[in-house]
N, C-alpha and C positions, 0 to 999 in steps of 0.2 A: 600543752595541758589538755587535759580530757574534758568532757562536761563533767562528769562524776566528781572528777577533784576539786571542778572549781569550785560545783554547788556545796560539796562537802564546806571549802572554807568558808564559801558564806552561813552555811549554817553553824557553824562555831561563835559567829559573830551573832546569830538569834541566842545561842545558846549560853552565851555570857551573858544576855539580857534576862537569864533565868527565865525565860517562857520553856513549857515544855512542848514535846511536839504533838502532843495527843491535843492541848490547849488548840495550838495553832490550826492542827488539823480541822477540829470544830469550827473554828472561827470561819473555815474554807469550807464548811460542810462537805469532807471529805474525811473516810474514814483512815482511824490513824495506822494499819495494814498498810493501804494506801501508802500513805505519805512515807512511811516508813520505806518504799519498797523503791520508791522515786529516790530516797539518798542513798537507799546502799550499789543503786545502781541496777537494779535487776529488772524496772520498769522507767521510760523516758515519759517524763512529766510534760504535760499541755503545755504550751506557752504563758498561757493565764496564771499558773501556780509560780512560773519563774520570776514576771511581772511583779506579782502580789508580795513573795518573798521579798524582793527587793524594796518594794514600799516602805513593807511593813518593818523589816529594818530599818530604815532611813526613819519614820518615825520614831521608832520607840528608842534607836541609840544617839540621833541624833547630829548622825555623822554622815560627810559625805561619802559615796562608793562609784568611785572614776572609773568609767567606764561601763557601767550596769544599769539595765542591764542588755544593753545593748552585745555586751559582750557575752553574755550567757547563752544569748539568744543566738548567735553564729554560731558557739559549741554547740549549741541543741540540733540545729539544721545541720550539722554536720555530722552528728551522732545519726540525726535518722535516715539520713542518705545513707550511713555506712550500714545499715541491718539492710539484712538480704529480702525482708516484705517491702522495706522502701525501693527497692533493686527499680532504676529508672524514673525515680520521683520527679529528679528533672525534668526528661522529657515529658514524664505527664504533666507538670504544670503547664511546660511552654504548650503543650498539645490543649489545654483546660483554655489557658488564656486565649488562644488561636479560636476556639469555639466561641468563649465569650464574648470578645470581639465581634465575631460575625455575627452574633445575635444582640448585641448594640447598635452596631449597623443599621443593623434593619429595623433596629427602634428608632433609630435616628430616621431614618429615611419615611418612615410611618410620622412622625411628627413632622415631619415636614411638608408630605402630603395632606397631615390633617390642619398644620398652618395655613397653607394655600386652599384649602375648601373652606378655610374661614372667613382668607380675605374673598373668595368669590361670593361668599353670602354676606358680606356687607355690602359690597358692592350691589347685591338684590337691594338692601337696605336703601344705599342711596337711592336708587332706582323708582323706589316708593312701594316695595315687598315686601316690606318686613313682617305685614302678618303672617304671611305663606311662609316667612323661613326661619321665623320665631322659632318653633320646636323644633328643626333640624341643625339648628347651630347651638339650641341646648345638649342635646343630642352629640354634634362635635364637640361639644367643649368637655363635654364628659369623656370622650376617649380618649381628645387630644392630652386631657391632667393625667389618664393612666399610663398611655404611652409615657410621657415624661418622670413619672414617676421610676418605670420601669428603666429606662437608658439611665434614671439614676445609680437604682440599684444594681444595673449591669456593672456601670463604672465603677463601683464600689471594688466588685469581685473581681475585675480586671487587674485595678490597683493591688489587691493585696497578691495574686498571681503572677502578675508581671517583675515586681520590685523581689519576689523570693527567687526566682529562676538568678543562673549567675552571670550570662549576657545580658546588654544592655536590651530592652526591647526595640524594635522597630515603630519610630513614631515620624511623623511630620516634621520637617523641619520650616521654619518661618522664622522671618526678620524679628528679631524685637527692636520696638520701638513703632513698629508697622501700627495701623489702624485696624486692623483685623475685626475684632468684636465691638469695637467702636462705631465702625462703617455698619457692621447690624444691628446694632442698635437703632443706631437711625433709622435706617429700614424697615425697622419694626416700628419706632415710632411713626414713620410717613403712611406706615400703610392703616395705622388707625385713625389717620386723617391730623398727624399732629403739623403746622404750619413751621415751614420754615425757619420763621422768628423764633419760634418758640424752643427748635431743635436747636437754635443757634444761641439761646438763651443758657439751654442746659449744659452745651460745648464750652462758652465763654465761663461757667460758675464750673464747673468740676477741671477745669483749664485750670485755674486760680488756685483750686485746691492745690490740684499733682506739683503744680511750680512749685509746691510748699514743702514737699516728699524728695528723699534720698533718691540716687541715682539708683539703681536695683541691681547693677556692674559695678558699681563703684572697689574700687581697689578695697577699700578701708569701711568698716562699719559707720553710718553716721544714721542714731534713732533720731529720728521725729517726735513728736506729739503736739494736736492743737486739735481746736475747735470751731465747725460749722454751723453756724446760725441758718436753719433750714426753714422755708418757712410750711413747707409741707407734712414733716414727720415722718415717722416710719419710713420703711421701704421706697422714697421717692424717687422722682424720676435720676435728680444728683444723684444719690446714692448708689442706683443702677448704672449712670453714665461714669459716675466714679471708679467702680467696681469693672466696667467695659477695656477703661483707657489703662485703670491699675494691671489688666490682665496682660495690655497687649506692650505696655511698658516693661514687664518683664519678674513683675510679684508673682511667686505661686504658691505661697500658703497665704489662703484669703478666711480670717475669722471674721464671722458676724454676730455681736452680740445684740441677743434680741428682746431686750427685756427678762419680767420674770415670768409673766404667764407661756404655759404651752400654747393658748391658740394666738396670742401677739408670733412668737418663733414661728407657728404655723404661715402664718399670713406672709411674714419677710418670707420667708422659701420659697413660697406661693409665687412671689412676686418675681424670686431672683431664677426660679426655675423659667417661667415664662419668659423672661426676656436676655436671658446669659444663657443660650445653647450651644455645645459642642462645634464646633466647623468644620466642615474638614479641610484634609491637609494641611491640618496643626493640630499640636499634641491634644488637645482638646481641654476638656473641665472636667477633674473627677469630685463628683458632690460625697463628701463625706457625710451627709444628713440627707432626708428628701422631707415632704411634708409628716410622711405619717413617723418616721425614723430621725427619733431625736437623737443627738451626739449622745454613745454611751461609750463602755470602756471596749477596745477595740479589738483587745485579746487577739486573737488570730488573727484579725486584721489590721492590727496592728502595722503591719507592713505598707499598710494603705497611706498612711503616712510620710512613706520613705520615698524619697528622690529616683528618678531614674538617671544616670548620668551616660550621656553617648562618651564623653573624656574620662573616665575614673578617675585619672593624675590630677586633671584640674579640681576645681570648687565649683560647686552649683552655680553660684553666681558670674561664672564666665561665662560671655556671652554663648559661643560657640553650645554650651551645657543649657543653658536658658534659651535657647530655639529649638529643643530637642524633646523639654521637661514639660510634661501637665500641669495646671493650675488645680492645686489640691482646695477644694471651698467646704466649709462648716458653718452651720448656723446654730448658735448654739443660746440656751438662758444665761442672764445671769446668774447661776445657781454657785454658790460656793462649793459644795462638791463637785460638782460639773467641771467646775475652770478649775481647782485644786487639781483631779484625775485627767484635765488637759493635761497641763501642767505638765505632772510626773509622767504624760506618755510622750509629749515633747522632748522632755529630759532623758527621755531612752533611745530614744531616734540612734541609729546607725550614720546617717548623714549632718554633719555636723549644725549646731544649730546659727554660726557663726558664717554658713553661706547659702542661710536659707532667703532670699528676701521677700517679707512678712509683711501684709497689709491687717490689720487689725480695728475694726470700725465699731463703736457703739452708737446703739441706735437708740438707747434711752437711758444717757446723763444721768437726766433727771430724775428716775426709778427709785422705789422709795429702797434702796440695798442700802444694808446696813455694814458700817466700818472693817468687816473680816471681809463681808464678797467686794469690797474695792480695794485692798489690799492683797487679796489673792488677783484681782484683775492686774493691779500695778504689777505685780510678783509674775504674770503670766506675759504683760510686754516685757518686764525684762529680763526672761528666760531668752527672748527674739532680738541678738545683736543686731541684727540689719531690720527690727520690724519699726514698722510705721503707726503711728495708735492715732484716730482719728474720730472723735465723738462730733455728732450728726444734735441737733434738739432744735425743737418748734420752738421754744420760748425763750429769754432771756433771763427771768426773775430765777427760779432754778438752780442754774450754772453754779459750781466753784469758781472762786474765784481764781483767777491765773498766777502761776506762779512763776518759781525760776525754771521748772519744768515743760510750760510750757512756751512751743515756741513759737504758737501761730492763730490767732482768731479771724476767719472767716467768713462776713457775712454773706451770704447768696442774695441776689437783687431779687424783686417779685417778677416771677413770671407774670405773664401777661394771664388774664383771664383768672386770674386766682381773689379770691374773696377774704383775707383778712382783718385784722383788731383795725388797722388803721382806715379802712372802708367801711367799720362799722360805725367806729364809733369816732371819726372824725379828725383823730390826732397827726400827729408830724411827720408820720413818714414820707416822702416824697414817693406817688403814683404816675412816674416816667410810664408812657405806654399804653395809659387805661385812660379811661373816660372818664372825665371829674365830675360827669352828672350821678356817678355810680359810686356815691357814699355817702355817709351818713343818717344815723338812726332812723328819719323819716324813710329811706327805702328798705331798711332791715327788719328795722325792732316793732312787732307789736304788743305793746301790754293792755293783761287783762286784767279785770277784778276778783280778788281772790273767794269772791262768793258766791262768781257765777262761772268758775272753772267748768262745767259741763258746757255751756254754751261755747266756750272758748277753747277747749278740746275740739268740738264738731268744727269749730272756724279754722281752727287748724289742719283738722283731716279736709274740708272744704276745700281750704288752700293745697293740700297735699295732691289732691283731685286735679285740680285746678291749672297747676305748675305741671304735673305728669302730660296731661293732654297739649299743653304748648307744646312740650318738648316733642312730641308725637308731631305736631303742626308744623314745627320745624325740622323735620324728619332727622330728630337724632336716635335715632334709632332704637334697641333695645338694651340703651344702656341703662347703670344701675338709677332706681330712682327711689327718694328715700323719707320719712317721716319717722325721726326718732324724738321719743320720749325718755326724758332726763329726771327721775323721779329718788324715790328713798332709798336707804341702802339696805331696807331690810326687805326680807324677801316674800314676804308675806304680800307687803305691800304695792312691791312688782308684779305680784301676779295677781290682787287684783287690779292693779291697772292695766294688763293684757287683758284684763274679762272685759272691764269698761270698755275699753278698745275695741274689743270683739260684739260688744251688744250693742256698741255705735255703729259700726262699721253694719249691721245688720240689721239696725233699724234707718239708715239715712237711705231718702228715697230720692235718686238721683235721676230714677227712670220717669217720677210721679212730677205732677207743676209744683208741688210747694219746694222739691228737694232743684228742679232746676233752676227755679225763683229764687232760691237760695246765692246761689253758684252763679249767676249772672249777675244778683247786686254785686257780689266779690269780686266778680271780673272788671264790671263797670268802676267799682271804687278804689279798685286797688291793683290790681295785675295790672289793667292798661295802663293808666296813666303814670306808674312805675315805668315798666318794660316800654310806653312812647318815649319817655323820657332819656332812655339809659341808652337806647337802640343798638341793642345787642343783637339780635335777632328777628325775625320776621312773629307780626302781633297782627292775630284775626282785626280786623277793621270791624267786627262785634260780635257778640256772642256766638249770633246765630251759624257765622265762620267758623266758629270753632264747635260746632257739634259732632260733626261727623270723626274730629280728631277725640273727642270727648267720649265717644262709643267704644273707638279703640282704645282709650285708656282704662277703660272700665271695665273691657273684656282682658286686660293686661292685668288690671289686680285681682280679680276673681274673688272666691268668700272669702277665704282661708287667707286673710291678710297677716294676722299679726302673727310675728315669728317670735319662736319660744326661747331662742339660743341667739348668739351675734355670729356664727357662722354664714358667710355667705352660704346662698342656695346655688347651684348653679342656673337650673331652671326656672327659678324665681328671681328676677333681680329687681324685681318693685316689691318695699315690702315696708310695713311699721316695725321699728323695734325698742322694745323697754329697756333700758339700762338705768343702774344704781351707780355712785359717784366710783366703786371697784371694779367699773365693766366701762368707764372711760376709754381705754386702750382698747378696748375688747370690740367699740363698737366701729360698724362698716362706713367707711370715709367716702367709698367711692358713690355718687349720687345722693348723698346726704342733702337736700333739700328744704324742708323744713325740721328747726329746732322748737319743741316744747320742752319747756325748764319749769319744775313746779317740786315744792317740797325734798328739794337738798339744802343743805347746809349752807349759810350763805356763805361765809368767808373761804373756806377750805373747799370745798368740792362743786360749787357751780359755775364757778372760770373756766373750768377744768374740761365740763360740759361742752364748749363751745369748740375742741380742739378737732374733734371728728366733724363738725358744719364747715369750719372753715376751710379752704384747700381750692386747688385746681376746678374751675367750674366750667370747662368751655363750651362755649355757647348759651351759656344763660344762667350768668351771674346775675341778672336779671332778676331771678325766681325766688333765691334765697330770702327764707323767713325765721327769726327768731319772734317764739311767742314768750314772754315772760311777766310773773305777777307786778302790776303798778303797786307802786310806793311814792313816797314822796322823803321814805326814810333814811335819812344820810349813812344811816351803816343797813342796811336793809338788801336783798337778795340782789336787784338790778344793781343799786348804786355799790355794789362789791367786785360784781362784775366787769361794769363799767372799770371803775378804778385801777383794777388789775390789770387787763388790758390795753387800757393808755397808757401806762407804765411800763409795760410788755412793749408795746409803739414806737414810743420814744427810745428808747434804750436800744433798739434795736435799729431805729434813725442812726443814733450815733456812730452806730458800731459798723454800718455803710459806709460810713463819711470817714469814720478814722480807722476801719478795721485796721488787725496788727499782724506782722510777719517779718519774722527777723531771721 
């Protein structure tokens, strides 16, 4: 059968649906000449229009069409191979791909040189260099994210060139089951100074998961599904080392769902580009998204998608085929378009969906999506016989409840050095690993009076001062350091708390006796005999110890503190940021140091606040401050807080002690 004849029948099938094709055409903003000229045969239609035909079919009759349009799409490539302008299109792809490649290559090889000059300027860092090489590791870390960006979008165009040519491509063969991107994982964590323990932390909780996960060779389809009690959020370390051990077990289509805002999506990319890079001599990672390139419909590259098989007889999932195949990865929103136009591009695939094996992870449960985009989610794991669906969440109160579906609850133990509800605020969870002088409200919580919020703002930015210059003392380097403000959700009101921010921040005299008179009672009444107590790290024996760390902090924040947007900077990683109860997700986790909480909601959105402070803190858990309004009122902004949190505690004690896996 021709392409011509097939398109023809299916357009018989639009055509009983009484749409006309002038209608249709519009709908394609393509004129109806156009469309007209694609079915009688006398011009070969895009990819895109054969796609969309088929959709649009399937919606409006209802019915299913076995085999499409995967099948259309082989008559089309075979239609333009046979016109004589196509005359050798093969060889151009394979000659296209061959170039591509080489210029991957050498993106890869540029990030890996620009890796290595990162870790040699940390290494200044430890050294006690850091102001000298302050700007020139901003400086790399800006080429090293374009580089990466770039090997992304090489891979992209590799994938959809390689998978049309009709040889199999030449790739890397490797063991599955090997450590591969596991083994750098950790490497990249060692060389950020992560300990030992800590690495062994993450091996042991993402160990726990995969036990829970389908064979990826298995003879026979067997789905998964279950749930991670994370206590990090987002893009964590688990979720990284998850995603490490998922690749080299032998999954190669890896979905990440990333919430609904665009810069949450951003941020996990962020995250999984930096520490998931290609290897070589293995078929590698092709990213079907990068930071600026959100998952859309893939029309032409559509082929980006599709398997490479060294055995064509065989199924993807034999091993022999799975040490041959890329790890295709997407990060994508919860967007109900979005995962419906997965979906339907899944359902066209050439390569059967039945020997794909599929890792599928969401990364926020809890997301306020509404009943169609969680029913398109369920509808898009079980388009993936072999896939795996595995939801990640910081909280417990949240969650669905479990069903016959699912088959597995996990909770992750605390890392060490992490600062949580149950170090705040006292409750049940067992702190195997940590210092027990390192909890409860008297080292956390400061409240203030809600009529002298201006004094209690400067005490806050004081402290923000304050904790930055240890960190400096304790030569951590220039990592992120942070004072965020948790304010109204109306936007008025945010911005002017950036102006207060800003006329504080320029009238506090740090350099004058009253602004260091200031900053020394604070140290004296509360950083020391916190941080003696906690002995997390090295504490000036008094102030006057800590000036010269105190200068370099000072010249680290500069005027231009408070930031307008939650996007990291790269060249700013000290900074103030305002957020409303809808920029929760939005704000920056990493060096979150001090929390001001004032004028949210008590019951609904200032819990919620507290989820970007809490986290991974190494080396000076110590520092952590919440400031929030005193009350004494039992339903009142702290005591909501409070409540929810111990309840979050507990809940999540249990769920250690009897996690479920069946």
């Amino acid at each position: 059968m021709t392409f011509v004849v097939a398109l023809r029948e299916l357009w018989e099938m639009w055509s009983n649906a009484r749409i006309s094709m002038t209608s249709y055409a519009d709908s394609q903003n393509v004129h109806p000449a156009t469309m007209s000229r694609y079915f009688n045969g006398k011009t070969l239609p895009p990819d895109e229009i054969v796609i969309d035909l088929v959709d649009s079919i399937r919606r409006v009759t209802e019915l299913p069409i076995p085999g499409e349009p995967g099948r259309l799409l082989n008559l089309l490539n075979a239609a333009q191979d046979a016109q004589p302008s196509n005359w050798g299109a093969l060889k151009q792809w394979k000659a296209r791909e061959h170039r591509q490649r080489l210029r991957a290559d050498m993106a890869d090889t540029r990030v890996i040189e620009l890796t290595e000059e990162i870790s040699q300027l940390r290494l200044g860092f430890a050294a006690g260099s850091a102001p000298d090489n302050d700007a020139e590791l901003a400086i790399v870390r800006g080429l090293l994210a374009e580089e990466r960006l770039r090997v992304a979008e090489l891979e992209r165009e590799i994938a959809a060139w390689r998978t049309r040519a009709t040889e199999p491509a030449s790739t890397g063969i490797v063991e599955v089951g090997g450590a591969h991107y596991w083994q750098r994982y950790v490497q990249s964590r060692a060389e950020r100074g992560w300990t030992t323990e800590a690495i062994s932390a993450v091996d042991s909780a993402t160990s726990r998961v995969l036990d829970q996960l389908a064979e990826p060779t298995a003879s026979e389809p067997s789905p998964r599904r279950g749930t991670v009690l994370d206590h990090v959020g987002g893009a964590s370390p688990d979720v990284i080392g998850l995603l490490a051990k998922a690749i080299d077990r032998g999954y190669r289509l890896v979905i990440v769902l990333a919430g609904t805002l665009n810069e949450v999506r951003r941020q996990v990319q962020r995250a999984i580009d930096e520490d998931l890079v290609s290897l070589p001599d293995t078929p590698g990672i092709v990213r079907l998204t990068s930071t600026d390139l959100d998952y859309r419909r893939l029309s032409q590259d559509l082929h980006g998608l599709e398997f490479e098989k060294r055995h064509p007889e065989l199924p993807l999932h034999a091993p022999s085929n799975l040490h041959s195949s890329s790890t295709r990865i997407m990060v994508v929103k919860k967007n109900m378009s979005i995962l419906r136009r997965l979906r339907m591009e899944l359902l066209a695939m050439r390569t059967p969906l039945t020997e794909i094996p599929a890792l599928i992870l969401d990364l926020a449960p809890d997301d306020g999506t509404g009943p169609k985009t969680t029913q398109i989610t369920q509808a898009l794991t079980q388009a993936l016989p072999r896939g795996q669906f595995v939801s990640f969440s910081s909280t417990t109160l949240n969650l669905p409840m479990q069903d016959e579906h699912e088959h597995f609850v996990v909770a992750s133990p605390r890392p060490r050095e992490y600062v949580g509800a149950s170090d705040v605020f006292g409750t049940g969870e067992e702190t195997s690993g940590t210092d027990e002088n390192i909890s409860g409200e008297r080292t956390y919580v400061r409240r203030f009076a809600r009529d002298d919020d201006d004094l209690s703002l400067r005490t806050a930015m004081d402290m923000f001062v304050l904790t930055g210059a240890v960190k400096v003392y304790r030569s951590l380097g220039a990592r992120h350091h942070g004072l965020l403000v948790a304010t109204s959700a109306r936007v008025a009101e945010q911005a002017a708390m950036r102006d207060r921010l800003q006329m504080l921040w320029q009238s506090v005299d740090y350099h004058e006796i009253a602004g260091l008179a200031r900053l020394q009672a604070l140290f004296d009444s509360d950083v020391a005999p916190v941080s003696m107590s906690c002995l997390v790290g090295a504490i000036p024996g008094s102030f006057d110890e800590l000036r010269p760390a105190l200068e370099i902090a000072l010249e680290q924040l500069g005027d231009d503190l408070v930031t307008r947007d939650t996007t990291p900077v790269p060249d700013k990683p000290w900074h103030v940021t305002v957020i409303g109860p809808g920029q929760v997700r939005l704000a920056p986790r990493d060096g979150t140091t001090v929390l001001y909480i004032d004028g949210m909601a008590p019951a609904q959105s200032a819990p919620a606040a507290l989820r970007p402070w809490f986290g991974l803190r190494p080396g000076y858990t110590d520092l952590l401050r919440l400031y929030v309004p005193d009350g004494d009122d039992p339903n009142g902004l702290y005591a909501n807080i409070a409540h929810f949190w111990r309840a979050d505690s507990e809940l999540h004690s249990e769920l250690v002690r009897y996690g479920t896996g069946n």
